[in-house]
C-alpha positions in Angstrom: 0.0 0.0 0.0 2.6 2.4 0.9 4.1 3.0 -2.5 0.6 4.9 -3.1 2.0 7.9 -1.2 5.1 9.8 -2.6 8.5 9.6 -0.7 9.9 12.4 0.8 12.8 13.5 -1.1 15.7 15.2 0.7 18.0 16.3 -1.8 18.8 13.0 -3.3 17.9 10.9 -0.2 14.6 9.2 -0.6 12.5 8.0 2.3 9.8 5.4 0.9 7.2 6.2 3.8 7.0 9.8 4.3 7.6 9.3 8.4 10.0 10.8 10.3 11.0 9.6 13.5 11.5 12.7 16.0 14.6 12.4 17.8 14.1 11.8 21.7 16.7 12.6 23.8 18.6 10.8 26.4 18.5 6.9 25.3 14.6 6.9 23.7 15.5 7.4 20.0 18.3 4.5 19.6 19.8 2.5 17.3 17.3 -0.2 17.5 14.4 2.1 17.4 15.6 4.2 14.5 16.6 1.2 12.6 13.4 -0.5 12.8 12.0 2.8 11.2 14.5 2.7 8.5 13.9 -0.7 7.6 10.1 -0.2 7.5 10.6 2.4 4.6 10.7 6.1 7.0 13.9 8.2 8.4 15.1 6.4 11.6 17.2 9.6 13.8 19.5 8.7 16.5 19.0 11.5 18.9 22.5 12.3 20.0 22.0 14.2 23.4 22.8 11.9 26.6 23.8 9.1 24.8 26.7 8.8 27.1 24.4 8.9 30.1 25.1 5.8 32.6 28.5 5.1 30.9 31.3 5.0 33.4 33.2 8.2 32.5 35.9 7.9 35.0 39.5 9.6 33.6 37.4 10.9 30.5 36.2 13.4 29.1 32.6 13.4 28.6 33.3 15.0 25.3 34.5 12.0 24.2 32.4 9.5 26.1 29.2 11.4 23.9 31.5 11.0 20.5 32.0 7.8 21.0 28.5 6.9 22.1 26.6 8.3 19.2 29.6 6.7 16.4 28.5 3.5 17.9 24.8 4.3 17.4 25.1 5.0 14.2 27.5 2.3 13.1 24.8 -0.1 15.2 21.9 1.3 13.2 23.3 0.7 9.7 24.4 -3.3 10.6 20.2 -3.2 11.3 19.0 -1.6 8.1 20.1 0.2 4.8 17.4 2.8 5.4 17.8 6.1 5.8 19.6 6.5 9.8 20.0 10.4 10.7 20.8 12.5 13.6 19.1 14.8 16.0 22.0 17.3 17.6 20.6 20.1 19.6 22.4 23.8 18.9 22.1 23.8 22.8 24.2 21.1 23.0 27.9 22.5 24.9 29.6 20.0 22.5 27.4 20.5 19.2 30.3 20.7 17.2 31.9 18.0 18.2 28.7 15.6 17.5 27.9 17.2 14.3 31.2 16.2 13.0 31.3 12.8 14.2 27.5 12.0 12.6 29.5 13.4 9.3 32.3 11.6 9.8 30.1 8.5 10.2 27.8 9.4 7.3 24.9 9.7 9.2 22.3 10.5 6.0 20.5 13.8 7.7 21.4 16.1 10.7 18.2 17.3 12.3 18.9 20.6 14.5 16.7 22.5 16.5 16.7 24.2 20.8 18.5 27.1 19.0 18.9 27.9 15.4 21.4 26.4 13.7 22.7 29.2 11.6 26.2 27.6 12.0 25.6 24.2 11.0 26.5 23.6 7.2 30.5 25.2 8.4 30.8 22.0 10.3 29.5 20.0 7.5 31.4 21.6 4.0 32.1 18.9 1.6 29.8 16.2 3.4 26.8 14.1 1.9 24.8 14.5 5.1 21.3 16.0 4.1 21.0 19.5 7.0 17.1 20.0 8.4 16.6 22.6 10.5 13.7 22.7 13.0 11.5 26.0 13.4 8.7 27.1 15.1 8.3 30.3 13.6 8.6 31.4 9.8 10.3 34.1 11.1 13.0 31.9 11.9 12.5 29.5 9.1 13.8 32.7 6.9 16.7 33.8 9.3 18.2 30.4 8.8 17.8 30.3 5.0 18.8 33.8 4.4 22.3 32.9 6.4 22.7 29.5 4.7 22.2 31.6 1.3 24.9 34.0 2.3 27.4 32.3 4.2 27.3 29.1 3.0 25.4 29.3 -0.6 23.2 26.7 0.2 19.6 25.9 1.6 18.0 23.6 3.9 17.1 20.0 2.6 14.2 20.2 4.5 12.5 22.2 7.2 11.0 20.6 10.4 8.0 22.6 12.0 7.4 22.1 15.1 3.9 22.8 16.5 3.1 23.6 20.5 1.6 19.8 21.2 4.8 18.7 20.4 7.1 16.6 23.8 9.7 17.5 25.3 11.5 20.8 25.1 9.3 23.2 23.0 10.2 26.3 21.0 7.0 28.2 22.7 7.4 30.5 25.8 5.8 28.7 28.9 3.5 31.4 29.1 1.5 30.8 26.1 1.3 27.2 25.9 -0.1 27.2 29.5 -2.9 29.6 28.0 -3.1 27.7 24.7 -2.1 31.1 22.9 1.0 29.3 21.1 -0.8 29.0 17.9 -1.8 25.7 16.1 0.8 23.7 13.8 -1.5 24.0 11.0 -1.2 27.7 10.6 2.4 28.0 11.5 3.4 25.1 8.8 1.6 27.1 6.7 3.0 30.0 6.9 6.8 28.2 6.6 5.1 26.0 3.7 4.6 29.5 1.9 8.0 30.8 2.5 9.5 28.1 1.6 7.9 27.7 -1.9 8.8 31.6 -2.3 12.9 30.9 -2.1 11.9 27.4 -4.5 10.5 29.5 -7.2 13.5 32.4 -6.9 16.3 29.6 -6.3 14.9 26.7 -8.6 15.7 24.5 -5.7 13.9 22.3 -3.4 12.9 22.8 0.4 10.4 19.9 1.8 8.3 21.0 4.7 7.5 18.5 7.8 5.4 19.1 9.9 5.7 17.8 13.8 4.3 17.9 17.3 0.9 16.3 18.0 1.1 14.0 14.8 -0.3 11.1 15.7 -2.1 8.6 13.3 -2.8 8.3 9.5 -5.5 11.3 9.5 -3.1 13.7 10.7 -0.8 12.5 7.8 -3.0 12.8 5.3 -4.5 15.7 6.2 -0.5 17.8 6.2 0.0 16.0 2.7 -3.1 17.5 1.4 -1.7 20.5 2.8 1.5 20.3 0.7 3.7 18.8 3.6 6.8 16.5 2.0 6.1 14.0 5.0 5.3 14.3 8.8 7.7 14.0 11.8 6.1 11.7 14.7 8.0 11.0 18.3 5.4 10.0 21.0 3.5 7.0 19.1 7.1 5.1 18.2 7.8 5.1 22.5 5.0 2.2 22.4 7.1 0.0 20.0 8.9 -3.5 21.0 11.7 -1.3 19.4 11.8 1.0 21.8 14.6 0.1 24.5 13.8 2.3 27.0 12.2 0.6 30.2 9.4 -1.4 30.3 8.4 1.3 32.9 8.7 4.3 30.8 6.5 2.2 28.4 4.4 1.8 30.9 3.5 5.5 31.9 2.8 6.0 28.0 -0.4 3.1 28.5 -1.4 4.4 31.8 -1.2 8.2 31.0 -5.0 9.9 30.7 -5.1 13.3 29.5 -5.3 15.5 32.6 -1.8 13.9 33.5 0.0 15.9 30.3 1.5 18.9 32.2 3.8 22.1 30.7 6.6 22.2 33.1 9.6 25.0 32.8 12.8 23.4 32.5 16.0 24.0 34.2 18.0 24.7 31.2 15.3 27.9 30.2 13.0 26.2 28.2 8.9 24.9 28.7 9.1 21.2 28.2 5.9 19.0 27.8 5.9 15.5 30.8 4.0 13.2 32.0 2.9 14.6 35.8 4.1 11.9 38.5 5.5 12.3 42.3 9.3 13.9 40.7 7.5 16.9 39.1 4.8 17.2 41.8 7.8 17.9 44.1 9.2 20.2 41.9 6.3 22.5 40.6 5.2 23.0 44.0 8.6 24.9 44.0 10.9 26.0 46.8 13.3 22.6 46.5 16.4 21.7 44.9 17.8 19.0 44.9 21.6 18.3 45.7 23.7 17.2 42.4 27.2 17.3 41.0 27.4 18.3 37.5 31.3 17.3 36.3 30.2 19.0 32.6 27.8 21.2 31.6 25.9 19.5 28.9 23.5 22.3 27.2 24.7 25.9 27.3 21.7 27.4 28.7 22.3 25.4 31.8 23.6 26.7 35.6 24.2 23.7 37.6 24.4 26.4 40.7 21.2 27.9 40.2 18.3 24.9 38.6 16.5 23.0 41.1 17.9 19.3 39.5 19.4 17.8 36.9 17.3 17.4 33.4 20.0 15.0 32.1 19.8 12.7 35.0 15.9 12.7 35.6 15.8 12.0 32.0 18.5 9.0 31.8 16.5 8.2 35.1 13.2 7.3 32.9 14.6 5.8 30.2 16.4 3.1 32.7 13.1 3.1 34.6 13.7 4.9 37.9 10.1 6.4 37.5 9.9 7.9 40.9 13.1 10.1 39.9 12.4 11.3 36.2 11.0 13.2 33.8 8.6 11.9 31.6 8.9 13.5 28.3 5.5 12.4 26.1 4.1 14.3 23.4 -0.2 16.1 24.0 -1.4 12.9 22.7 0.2 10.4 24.6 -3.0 9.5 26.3 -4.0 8.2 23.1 -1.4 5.8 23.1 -3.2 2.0 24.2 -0.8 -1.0 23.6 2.9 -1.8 22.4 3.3 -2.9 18.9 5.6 -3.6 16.4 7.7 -0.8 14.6 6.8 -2.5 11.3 3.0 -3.2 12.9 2.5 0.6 13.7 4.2 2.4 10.4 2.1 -0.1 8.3 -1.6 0.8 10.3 -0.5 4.7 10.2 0.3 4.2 6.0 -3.3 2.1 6.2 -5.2 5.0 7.6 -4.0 7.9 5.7 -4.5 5.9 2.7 -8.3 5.3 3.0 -8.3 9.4 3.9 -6.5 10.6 0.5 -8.7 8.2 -1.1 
């Protein structure tokens, strides 16, 4: 059924299944989920940040510990599949650089870059195959980035990410307005990058793709973006509930278990709203006035003070993924709730192909 819809094209790169999978941080978005992705005809992406997380780092630098890390994700996921594997690298990131050139050097086939705008990026990747996609929230920003690719670097995007305000995890919304639902909807913000972005292909005779992301959750969603003119849609959340998934049976389990009222905007410590799953961790936090006690050997994201946040994101994070539930964060997308059983990666891709078929029909 699937080769009904049109593959995103990214440059060169073709994706059968017009699915990306969103890049969640700190051990969620794997080699083994990504893969599994890849070989079922979408974009698997590794997401780079805390890979290293749990590995004994004693007499090293943590630099290195991540470099190494991510390499042997991506050298993991291409023994799995010969899909298309990318990477998610945050601009926030202290050691972007360094990760951006080691997906190159590995020849991860997109880099996926977004908490921050990667104006930057393509100087790190001059010469290299590796497909750059930029992820916006804004159209304002979708044209700051393509007007400093186009002069610095003479080149454009392969493809834009939007990302709407349902999306999980860190968002590119302030806190204010997605606790009052004023953040706007993803359909008119991809809209308005969709636009731009077929401006600079009619002036530039080249090719930008637009995905949208954040609160894409089954076939109908597809379709309807495609109908919109999107190239393909990003989804995160859904994939969690996949055999693929190797994060804790536990993290899993909060997915099945979460109801709607339980999806809470929480404000980060590195300066950012971030989208969780409410349990006892954030209830002691939101009711504010703690901190807890940490030691911080390397400041992972830039817009992080160690002295001054209330606890580590990096660890609570690392602490759901291995399943210490009571000491996490929860990252889950607004429709998590949605989410009912654990499938198959290959199971799930081919029900979401299955539904947005019967609504382009």
């Amino acid at each position: 059924m699937a080769n009904i819809l049109k593959p995103l094209m990214i440059g060169d790169l073709e994706v059968r299944i017009p699915i990306v999978l969103g890049g969640m941080g700190v051990r969620v978005s794997t080699a083994s989920l990504a893969s599994a992705v890849a070989e079922a005809g979408g974009a698997g992406t590794i997401a780079s940040v805390g890979l290293a997380y749990g590995i004994d780092e004693t007499g090293r630098e943590i630099v290195e510990a991540s470099d190494e890390a991510l390499r042997n994700e991506i050298r993991d996921a291409k023994r799995l599949t010969r899909g298309v594997v990318g990477v998610n690298i945050m601009v926030a990131l202290s050691n972007f650089e360094n990760l951006v050139r080691t997906a190159v050097e590995e020849r991860a086939d997109f880099i996926v870059s977004g908490a921050g705008l990667p104006l930057r990026l393509p100087e790190h990747t001059e010469g290299a195959s590796t497909k750059l996609i930029p992820i916006v929230s804004s159209a304002r920003a979708a044209d700051l980035i393509i007007k400093t690719w186009k002069k610095k670097y003479e080149r454009f995007p392969d493809a834009i990410v939007v990302e709407g305000p349902d999306a999980g995890g860190h968002i590119g919304f302030k806190l204010a307005d997605l606790q009052g639902h004023t953040a706007g909807r993803l359909e008119d913000i991809f809209n308005d990058v969709l636009i731009l972005a077929r401006e600079y292909e009619q002036e530039y005779n080249t090719r930008i793709p637009v995905i949208p992301a954040g609160g894409i959750f089954d076939g109908k969603d597809m379709a309807r973006f495609l109908k919109m003119g999107a190239g393909g849609v990003q989804m995160a959340t859904r994939f969690v509930a996949t055999f693929e998934c190797s994060v804790s049976e536990k993290f899993k389990a909060m997915y099945l278990a979460a109801k709607e009222e339980d999806v809470i905007i929480i404000d980060s410590p590195v300066g950012m709203p971030a989208r969780a799953i409410r349990n006892n961790f954030t209830d002691k936090f939101l009711s504010g006035g703690e901190r807890m006690k940490f030691r911080c050997s390397y400041r992972c994201l830039r817009t992080c003070n160690p002295a001054t946040v209330p606890y580590c994101i990096a660890k609570a994070l690392g602490n759901a993924s291995q399943g210490d539930i009571d000491n996490a964060v929860i990252f889950a997308g607004a429709n998590v709730s949605k989410v009912n059983k654990i499938v198959s990666v290959k199971d799930l891709m081919e029900t979401i192909v299955g539904e947005a078929l019967l609504e382009l029909q």
